[in-house]
C-alpha positions as CSV (number, residue, x, y, z in Angstrom):
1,X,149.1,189.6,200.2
2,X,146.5,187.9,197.6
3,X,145.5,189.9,194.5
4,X,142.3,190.0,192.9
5,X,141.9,187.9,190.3
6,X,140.9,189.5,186.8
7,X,137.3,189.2,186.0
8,X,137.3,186.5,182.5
9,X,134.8,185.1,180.3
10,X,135.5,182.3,181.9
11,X,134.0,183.3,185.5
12,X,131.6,186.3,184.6
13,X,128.9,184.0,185.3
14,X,129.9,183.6,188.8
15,X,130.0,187.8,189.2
16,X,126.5,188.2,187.4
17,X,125.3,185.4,190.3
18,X,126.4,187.6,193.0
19,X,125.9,190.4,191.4
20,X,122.2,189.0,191.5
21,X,122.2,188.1,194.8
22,X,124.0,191.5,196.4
23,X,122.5,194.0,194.7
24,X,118.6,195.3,194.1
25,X,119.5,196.1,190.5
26,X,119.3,193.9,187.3
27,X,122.4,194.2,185.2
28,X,122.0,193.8,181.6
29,X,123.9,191.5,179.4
30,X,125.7,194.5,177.8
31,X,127.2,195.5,181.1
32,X,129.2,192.2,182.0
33,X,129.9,192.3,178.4
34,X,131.7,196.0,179.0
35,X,132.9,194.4,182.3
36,X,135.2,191.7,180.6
37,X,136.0,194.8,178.3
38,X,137.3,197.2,181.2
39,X,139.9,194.7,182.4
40,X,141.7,196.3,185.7
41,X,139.0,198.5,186.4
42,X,136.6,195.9,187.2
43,X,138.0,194.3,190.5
44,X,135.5,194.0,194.0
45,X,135.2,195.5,196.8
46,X,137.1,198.1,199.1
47,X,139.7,196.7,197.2
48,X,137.9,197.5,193.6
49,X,137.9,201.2,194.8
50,X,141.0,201.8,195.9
51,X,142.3,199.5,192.5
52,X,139.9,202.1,190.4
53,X,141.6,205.6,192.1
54,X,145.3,204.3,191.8
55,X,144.9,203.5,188.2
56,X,143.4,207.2,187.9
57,X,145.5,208.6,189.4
58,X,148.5,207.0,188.1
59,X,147.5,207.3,184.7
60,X,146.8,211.3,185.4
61,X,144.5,211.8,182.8
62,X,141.5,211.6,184.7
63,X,139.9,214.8,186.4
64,X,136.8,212.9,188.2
65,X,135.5,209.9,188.7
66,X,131.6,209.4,189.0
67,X,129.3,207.0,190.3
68,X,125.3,206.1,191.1
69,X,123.8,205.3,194.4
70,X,120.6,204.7,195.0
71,X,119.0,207.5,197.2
72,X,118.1,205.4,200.5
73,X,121.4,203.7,200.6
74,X,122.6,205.2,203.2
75,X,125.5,202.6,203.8
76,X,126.9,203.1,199.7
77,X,126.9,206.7,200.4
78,X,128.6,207.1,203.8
79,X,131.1,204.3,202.1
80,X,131.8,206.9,199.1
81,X,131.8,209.8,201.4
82,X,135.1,208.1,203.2
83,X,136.8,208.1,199.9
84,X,136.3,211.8,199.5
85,X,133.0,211.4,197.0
86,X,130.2,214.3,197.1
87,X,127.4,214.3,196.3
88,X,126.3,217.1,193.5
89,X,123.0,215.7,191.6
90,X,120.3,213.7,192.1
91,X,118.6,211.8,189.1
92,X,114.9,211.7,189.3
93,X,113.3,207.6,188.4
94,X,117.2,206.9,187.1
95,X,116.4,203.0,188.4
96,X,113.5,201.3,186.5
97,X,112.7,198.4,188.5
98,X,113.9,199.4,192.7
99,X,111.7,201.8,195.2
100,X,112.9,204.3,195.5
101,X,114.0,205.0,191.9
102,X,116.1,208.5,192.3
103,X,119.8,208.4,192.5
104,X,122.2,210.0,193.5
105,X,125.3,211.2,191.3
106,X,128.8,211.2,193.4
107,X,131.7,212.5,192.1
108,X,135.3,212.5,193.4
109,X,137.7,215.1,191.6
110,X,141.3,214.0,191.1
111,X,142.4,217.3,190.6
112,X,143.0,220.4,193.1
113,X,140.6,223.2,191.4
114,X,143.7,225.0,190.2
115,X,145.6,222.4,188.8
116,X,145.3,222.5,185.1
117,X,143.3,219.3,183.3
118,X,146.6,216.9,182.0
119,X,148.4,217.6,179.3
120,X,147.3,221.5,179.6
121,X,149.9,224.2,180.3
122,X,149.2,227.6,181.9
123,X,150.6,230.7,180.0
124,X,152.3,233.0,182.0
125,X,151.0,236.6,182.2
């Protein structure tokens, strides 16, 4: 099976070119910047997802994960719906230059609600 490669200065210009082409957003220079930065957490695709959520959740530190999606993309959302993300906000003119420009906010918890946050020990009564 082929792993992803790891995202390097060396080749960032080649993800800002897609990223140009794929998506109606404009990415800043800061953001490949804390892309190179992020290291494993920055991998594409279905793939990138399901790298993200192992890492999590192997680390166990993490109680949610949150992302953005653009109101009217239907597709992104029904895609983070399969991964068990809900939506729980929406953010009104969150993108600057895309119509529409209200997103929403997804988040997937990593936790059952009555599982303590890492680290954290219940007293006993």
């Amino acid at each position: 099976m082929k792993t992803l490669g790891d995202v390097t200065p060396h080749n960032i210009k080649q993800l800002k070119r897609l990223n140009q082409v794929i998506f109606p957003v404009s990415y800043n220079d800061k953001f490949y910047k804390d892309v190179l930065e992020v290291g494993e957490l920055a991998k594409l695709g279905t793939k990138m997802l399901n790298h993200v959520l192992n890492i999590c959740e192997k680390d166990g530190t993490f109680d949610n994960i949150y992302l953005h999606v653009q109101i009217s993309n239907e597709s992104a959302i029904d895609f983070y719906q399969k991964f068990g993300f809900e939506i729980i906000e929406t953010k009104k003119n969150y993108y600057k230059r895309i119509e529409p420009a209200d997103a929403h906010v997804l988040q997937k918890s990593l936790r059952s609600p009555c599982e303590p946050p890492a680290g954290e020990l219940q007293k006993a009564d």
